[in-house]
C-alpha positions in Angstrom: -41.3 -169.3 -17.6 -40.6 -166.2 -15.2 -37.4 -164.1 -15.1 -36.7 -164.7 -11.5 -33.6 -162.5 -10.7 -31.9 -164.6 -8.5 -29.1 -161.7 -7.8 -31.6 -159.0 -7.3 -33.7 -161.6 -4.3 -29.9 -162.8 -3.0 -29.2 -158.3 -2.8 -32.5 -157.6 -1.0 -32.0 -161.0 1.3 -28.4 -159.6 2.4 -30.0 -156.2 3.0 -32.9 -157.5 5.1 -30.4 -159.3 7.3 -28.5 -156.2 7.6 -31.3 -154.1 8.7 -32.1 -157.2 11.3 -28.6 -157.0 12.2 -28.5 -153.4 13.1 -31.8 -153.2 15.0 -30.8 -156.5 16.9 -27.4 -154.4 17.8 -29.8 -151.0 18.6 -31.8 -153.4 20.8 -28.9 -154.7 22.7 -27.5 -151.0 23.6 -30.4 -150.1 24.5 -30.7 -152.8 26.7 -27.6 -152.1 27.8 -28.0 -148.6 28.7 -30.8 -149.2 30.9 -29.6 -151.7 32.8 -26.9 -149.5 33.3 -29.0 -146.3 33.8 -30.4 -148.0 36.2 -28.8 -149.7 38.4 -26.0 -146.8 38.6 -27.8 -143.5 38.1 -29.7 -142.2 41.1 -28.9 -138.3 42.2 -31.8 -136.3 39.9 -30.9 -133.2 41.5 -28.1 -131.9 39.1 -27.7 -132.3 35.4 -23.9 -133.9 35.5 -23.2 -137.7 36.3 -21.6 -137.7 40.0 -18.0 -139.6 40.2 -19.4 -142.6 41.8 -22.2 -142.8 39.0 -19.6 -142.4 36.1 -17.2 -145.1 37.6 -20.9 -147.3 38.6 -21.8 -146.7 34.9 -18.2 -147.8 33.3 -18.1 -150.7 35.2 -21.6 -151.6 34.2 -21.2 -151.1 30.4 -17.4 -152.9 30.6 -18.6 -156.1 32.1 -22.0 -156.4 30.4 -19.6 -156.4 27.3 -17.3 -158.3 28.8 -19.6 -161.3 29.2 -21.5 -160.6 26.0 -18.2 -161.3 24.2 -17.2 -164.1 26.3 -21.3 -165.6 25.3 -20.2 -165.3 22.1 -16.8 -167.0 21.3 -18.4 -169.9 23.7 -20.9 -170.0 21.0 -19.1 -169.8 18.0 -16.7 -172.6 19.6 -19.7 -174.8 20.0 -20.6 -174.3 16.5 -17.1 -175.4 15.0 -17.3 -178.1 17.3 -21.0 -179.2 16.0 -19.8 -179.0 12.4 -17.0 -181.1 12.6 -19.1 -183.5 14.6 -21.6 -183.4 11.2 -18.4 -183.6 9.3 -17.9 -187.0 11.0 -21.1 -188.4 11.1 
């Protein structure tokens, strides 16, 4: 019989969804910032953000976080309500 180490697959398991975790997060900033970028960035000729494109940008990035966190307790709502329908069934 093998000595499968349960633990040591459960450890590298929890890591690999970690690492998903994150890069999913780095993918969504990204994401994110370009959208932002551009729709709200469009004077090149200087190094600073002008006033509009700060406020353009903060808007942006607020909203966009806004409805990603409104997505989200939608969804997790969904899923309570989906368990306790299993719970029933």
């Amino acid at each position: 019989m093998s000595g499968v180490n349960v633990a040591a697959i459960s450890e590298q398991m929890q890591a690999e969804m970690a690492v998903k975790g994150f890069r999913d997060f780095i993918a969504m900033y990204n994401k994110l910032s370009e959208n932002c970028f551009s729709r709200c960035v469009y004077d090149f000729t200087s190094r600073s953000l002008k006033n509009k494109e700060r406020g353009c940008i903060e808007n942006c990035t607020s909203k966009t976080n806004l409805v990603s966190q409104r997505v989200l307790d939608r969804f997790m709502e969904l899923q309570a309500i989906s368990k306790e329908n299993e719970k029933r069934s």
